[in-house]
N, C-alpha and C positions, 0 to 999 in steps of 0.2 A: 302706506302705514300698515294695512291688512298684509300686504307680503313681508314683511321687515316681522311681522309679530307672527305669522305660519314658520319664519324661515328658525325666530329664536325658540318656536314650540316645538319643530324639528327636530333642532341640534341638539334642544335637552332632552329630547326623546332618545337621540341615538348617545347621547351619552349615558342617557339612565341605563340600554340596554348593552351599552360596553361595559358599564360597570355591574352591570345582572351576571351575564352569561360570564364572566369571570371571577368573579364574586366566591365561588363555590372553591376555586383552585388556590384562591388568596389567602381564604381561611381556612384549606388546611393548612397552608404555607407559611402561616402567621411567625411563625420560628426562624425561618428561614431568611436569613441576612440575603442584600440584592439591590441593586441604584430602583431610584424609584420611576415607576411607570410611568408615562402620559396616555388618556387614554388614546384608543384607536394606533397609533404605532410606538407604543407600549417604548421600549427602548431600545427602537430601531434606529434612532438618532446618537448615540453612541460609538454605533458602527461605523457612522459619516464620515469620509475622509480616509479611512483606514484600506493602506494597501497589504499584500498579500506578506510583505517583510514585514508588517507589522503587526500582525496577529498572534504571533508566540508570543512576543513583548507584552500585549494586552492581558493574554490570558494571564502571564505569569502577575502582572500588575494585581489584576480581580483578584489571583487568589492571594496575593498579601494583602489584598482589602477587606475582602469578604468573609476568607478561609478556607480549608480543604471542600464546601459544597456552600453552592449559590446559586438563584434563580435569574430570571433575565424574560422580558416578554419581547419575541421576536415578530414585529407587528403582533397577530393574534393569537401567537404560537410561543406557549409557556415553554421556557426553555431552561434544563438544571443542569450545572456544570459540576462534575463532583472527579474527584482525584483521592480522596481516604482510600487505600486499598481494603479496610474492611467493610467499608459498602459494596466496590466492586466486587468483591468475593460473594457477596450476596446475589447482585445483577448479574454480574457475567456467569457465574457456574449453574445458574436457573437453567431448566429445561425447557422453560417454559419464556420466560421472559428474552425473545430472542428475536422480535420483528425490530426491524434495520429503522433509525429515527428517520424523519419527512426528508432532511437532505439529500440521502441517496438518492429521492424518486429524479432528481438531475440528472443520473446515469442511465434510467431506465431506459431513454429513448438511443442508447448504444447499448447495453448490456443486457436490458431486459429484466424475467426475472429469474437470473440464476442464483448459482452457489448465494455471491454475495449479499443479493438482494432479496429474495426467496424466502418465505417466515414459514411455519403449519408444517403439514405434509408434507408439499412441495418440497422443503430442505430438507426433513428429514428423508424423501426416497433420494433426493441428489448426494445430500453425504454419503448415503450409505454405498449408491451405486460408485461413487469418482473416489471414496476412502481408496481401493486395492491397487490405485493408480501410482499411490505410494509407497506400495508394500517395497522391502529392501530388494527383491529381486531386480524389480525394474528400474530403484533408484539407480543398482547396480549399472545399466543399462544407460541409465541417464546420464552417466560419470563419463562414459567416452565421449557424448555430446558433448559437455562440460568441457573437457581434456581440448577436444579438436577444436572449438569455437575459443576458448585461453589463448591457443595456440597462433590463430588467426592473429588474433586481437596483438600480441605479441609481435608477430615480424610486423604488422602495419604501424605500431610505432617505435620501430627500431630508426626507423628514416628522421623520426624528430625528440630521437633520445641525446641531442648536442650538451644536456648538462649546466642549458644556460639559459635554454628561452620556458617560459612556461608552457604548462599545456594545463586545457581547460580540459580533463579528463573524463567528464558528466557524460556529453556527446557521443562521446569513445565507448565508456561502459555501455551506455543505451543500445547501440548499434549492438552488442556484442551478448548484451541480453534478451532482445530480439530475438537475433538469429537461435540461440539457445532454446526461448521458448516456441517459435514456429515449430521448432524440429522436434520440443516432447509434447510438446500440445497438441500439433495436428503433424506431426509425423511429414514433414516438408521443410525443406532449406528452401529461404529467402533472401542468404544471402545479402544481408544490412548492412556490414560490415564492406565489403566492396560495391557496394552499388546501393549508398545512402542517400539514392534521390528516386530511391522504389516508392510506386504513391502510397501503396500500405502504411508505407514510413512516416511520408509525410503527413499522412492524414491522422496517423497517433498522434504524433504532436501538435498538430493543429487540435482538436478535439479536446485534449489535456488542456491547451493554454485556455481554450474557450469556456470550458468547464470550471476552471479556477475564478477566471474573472466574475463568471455567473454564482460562485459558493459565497467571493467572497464581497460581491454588491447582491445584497437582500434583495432588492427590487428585481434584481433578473432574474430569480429563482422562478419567481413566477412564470409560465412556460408565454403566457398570452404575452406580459408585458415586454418579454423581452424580444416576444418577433415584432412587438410594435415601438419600439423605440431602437430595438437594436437589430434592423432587419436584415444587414450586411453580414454581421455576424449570425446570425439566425442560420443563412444562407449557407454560412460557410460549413457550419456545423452539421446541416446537413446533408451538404457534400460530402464531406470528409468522412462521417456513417454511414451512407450509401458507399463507397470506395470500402468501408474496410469489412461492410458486409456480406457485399459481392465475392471481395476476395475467399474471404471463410466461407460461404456457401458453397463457392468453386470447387474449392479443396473439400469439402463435405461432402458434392456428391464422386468427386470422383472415386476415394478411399469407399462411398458405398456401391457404388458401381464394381469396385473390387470384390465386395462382400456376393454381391448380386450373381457376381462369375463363379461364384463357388471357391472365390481363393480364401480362406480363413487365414485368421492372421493371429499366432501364434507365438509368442515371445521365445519359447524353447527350439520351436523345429523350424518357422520359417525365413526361407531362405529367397535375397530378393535378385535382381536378374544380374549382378555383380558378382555374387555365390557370399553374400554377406549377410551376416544373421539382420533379419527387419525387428527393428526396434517395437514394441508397445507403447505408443503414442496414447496420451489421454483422447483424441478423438476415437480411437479402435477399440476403447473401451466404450465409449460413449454409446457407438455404432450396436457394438453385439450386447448392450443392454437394451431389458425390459421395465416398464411397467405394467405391473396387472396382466401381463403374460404381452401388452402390447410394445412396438419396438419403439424408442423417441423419434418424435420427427425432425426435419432438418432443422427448421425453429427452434428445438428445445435444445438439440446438441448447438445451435447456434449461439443461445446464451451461454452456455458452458464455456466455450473455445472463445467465447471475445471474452468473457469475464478473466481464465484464465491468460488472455494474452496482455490483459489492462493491469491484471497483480503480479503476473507473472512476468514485469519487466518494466515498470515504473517501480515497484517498490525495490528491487533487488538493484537496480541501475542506483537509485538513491541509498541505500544500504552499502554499495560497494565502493561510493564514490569517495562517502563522507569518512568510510575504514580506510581510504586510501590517504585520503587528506590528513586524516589523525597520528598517522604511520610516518609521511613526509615530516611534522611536526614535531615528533620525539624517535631521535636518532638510535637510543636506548631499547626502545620499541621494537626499532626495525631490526637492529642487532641482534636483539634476541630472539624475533622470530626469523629471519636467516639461516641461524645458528639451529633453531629448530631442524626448518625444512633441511638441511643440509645433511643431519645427522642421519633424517630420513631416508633421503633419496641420494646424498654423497654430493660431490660436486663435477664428477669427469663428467656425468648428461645430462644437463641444463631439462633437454626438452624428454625423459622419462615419462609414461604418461602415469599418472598415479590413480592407487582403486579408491574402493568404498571404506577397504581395510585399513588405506596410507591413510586417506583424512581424517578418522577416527582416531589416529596417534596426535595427530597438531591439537593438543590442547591448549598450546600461549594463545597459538592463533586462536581458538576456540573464546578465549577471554577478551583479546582482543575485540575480535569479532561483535563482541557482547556487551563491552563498554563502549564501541561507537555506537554501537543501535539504542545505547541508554543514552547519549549525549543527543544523537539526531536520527531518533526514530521515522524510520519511512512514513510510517500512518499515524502523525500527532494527536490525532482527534478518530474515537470510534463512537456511536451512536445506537442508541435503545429508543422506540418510541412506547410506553404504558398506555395498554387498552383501557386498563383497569386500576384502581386504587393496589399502589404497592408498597407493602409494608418493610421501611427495612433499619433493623436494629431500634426498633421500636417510635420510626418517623414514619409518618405516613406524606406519600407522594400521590397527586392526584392523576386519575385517568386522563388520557388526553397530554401528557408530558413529553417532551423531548427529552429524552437523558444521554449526556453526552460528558464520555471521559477522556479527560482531559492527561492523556498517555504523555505529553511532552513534560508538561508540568508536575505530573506524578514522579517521574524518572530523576527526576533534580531537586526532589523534595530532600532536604536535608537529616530529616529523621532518619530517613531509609538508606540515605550514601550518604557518607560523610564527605564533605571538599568536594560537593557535587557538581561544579563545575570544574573538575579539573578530570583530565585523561587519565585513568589507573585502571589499567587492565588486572591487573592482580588483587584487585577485590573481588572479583570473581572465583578467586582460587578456592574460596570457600564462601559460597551462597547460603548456608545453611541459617546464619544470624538475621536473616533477611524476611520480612513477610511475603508471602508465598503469590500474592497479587499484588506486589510491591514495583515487581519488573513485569511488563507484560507486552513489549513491545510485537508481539503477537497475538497479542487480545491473549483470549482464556476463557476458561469454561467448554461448552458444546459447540460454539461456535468461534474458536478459534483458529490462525491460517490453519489451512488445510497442508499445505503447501513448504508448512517453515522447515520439516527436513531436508526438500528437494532446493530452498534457498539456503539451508545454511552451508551445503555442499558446494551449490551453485559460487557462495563467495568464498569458500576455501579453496575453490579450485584456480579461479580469477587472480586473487589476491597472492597467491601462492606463485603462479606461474611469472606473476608481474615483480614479483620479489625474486624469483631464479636468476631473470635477467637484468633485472633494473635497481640502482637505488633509485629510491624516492627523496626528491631535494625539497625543501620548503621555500618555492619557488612563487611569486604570484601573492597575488592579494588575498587576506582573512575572508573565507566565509563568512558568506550575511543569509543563514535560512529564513525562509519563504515556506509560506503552506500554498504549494499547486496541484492540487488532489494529494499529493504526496508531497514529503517534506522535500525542499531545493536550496541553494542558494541563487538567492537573485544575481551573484555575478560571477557564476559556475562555481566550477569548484578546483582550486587550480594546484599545480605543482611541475618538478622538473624531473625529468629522466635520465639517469646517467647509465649506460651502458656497464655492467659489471665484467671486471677482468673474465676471462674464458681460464 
């Protein structure tokens, strides 16, 4: 009897104090539409059941229930979903409001804390030092990568361009943006694209599916719970980090071992033992920067170069997959961007390599390009965590928040496109009727990609190359998108290749 009456004086103890210590974030929240909480795992049973296909469905459900903002307590972790672009215009363009929500800290144990993860100082000396990495000089620069790795990509599926059989093209891009980004990121071919069983390779995508399964069962975020329940995977994860560490350390020291010989590396004069101008790779920047007059260390250039190899080819792989899929599907589309490129570069040489100056005329493309990242934006979901009570458009949000926008559901809001679920690249043709944090499948503000010029080049050059030679058939089954760290479909993303008359 004495234990039966400790055990019920307990449980209302710790429920008085689940309802104390959040108490304070309830009531400023009191406005704020939301399913109601249980205490202790708040409206973590919600989530139950729910696979990675069906997380955009959900969100989009909430917000016709809720509306453009709503809360949600994730176990103990107050969590506010918001998609109005004039709150975002508030959050994102903050200078201040810029530490990465609890989520991320998933990645930390592969990425660390760079560009991506990195809030204070620390980001602001990183943007400032990796900004000139994009200046147009070396985009220039980046454009022959672009051209040669297209080109690859190209003759390897000329072999299963029969016109009949599908091809799951996902796999194809990935390989292909890879090799792209090894070569501007740390300035070394990988070669992904012929030799797709490189552990590098392998171990991204092992890591990615692990990572996803972990985002999207609550309980594995947890880092304890999930080597004790799921130790196999635990296991695997940290293989596959350890491999893609190693490999980036490798190449880290020997590019400084180059620095060390006194060979400087110079995007205008040098020249490497082929007599071929050496590219400026974001690690050779990374390399000849300072902080505080001190040089970074292997570690710090090390979260830079795996951050940029994790955005710098998951999101563009997904970016290029789903513009290829939307293009196979409207015939009209392809025609007339064809018709573009051709006016361009003519049709007697297929394989021309084109500048920074050619892709800067493909403005269809450019529209294109722009209505598939609004249909199936790479990064569906970007996150804010609030230290502190934040005011915005005269709602107050309490400290201790998870604020996370909801870019998939934003992009399809009907206010801001009209017939939002359908393909029109030519409502682009003029953006101007449009709110200005309405489209931002780049985020925005101060911390936004860093990166979107060197991808939006990166898919005009792809996409461009694969239309010289190919039509695209709407071959294979409808996409079904998945949030896997980035947006996927869970059953690729398919189409047919038909070899175009020479």
């Amino acid at each position: 009897m004495l234990f039966i009456t400790v055990l019920v004086v307990g449980f209302t103890c710790l429920l008085l104090w689940d309802y104390l210590t959040r108490k304070r974030q309830n009531d400023i929240l009191h406005y704020m539409p939301g399913p109601r909480a249980l205490p202790f795992v708040g409206n973590a049973l919600i989530y139950r059941g729910l696979d990675a296909e069906q997380v955009m469905d959900f969100l989009c459900l909430n917000r016709k229930k809720y509306g453009r903002i709503y809360r949600v307590w994730v176990l103990r972790q107050l969590a506010i979903f918001s998609c109005d672009p004039r709150d975002l215009e508030i959050v994102l363009s903050s200078a201040q409001l810029i530490t990465k929500n609890n989520l991320y800290k998933l990645l930390h144990c592969w990425l660390g804390t760079g560009l991506l993860m990195s809030t204070g100082k620390k980001w602001h000396t990183r943007r400032k030092i990796i900004t000139p990495t994009f200046h147009f000089k070396i985009l220039e620069q980046f454009v022959e990568i672009f051209e040669q790795q297209s080109a690859v990509m190209v003759q390897k599926l000329k072999e299963r361009a029969d016109g009949k059989t599908p091809i799951d093209i996902f796999p194809v891009i990935c390989l292909t943006a890879l090799d792209i980004i090894a070569e501007t990121a740390m300035g070394t071919k990988i070669n992904a694209q012929m030799n797709p069983d490189l552990p590098y390779v392998k171990a991204v995508r092992e890591v990615t599916d692990i990572m996803t399964k972990r985002f999207i069962n609550v309980w594995q975020r947890v880092d304890l719970l999930h080597r004790l329940f799921k130790p196999d995977q635990a296991k695997r994860q940290d293989g596959a980090i350890r491999t893609m560490h190693e490999f980036t350390e490798n190449i880290i020291e020997q590019r400084r071992q180059t620095l060390v010989e006194g060979k400087t590396i110079d995007q205008d004069t040098d020249i490497d033992d082929l007599g071929q101008k050496r590219r400026m790779a974001l690690l050779d920047v990374l390399l000849q920067s300072t902080v505080d007059g001190a040089p970074l260390s292997n570690y710090d250039i090390r979260e830079e170069v795996d951050t940029f190899m994790f955005e710098g080819h998951d999101t563009t792989t997904s970016a290029i997959s789903f513009c290829l899929y939307e293009i196979s599907r409207h015939p009209h589309v392809q025609q007339q961007l064809v018709q573009e490129i051709n006016e361009l570069v003519g049709t007697e040489n297929k394989d021309r390599g084109l500048t920074l100056r050619d892709y800067g005329e493909l403005n269809f493309l450019q529209c294109v390009i722009k209505e598939s990242l609004r249909l199936h934006p790479p990064v569906p979901l970007i996150g804010r965590h609030f230290d502190e009570d934040v005011e915005i458009r005269g709602k107050r949000i309490p400290a201790g928040s998870n604020y996370t926008v909801g870019i998939y559901v934003l992009l399809r809001d009907p206010e801001y496109f009209e017939d939002p679920d359908s393909f029109k690249p030519e409502r682009f043709l003029d953006e101007s009727k449009t709110h200005p944090y309405a489209y931002i499948p780049f985020s925005a503000g101060p911390r936004n990609c860093i990166g979107q010029k060197f991808a939006m080049l990166e898919m005009k050059s792809t996409i461009s190359h694969l239309l010289r030679h190919f039509e695209l058939l709407p071959l294979g089954p409808a996409v079904r998108p998945q949030i896997n760290l980035v947006l996927r479909s869970a059953n690729g993303v398919h189409l047919g290749l038909k070899l175009r008359a020479p």
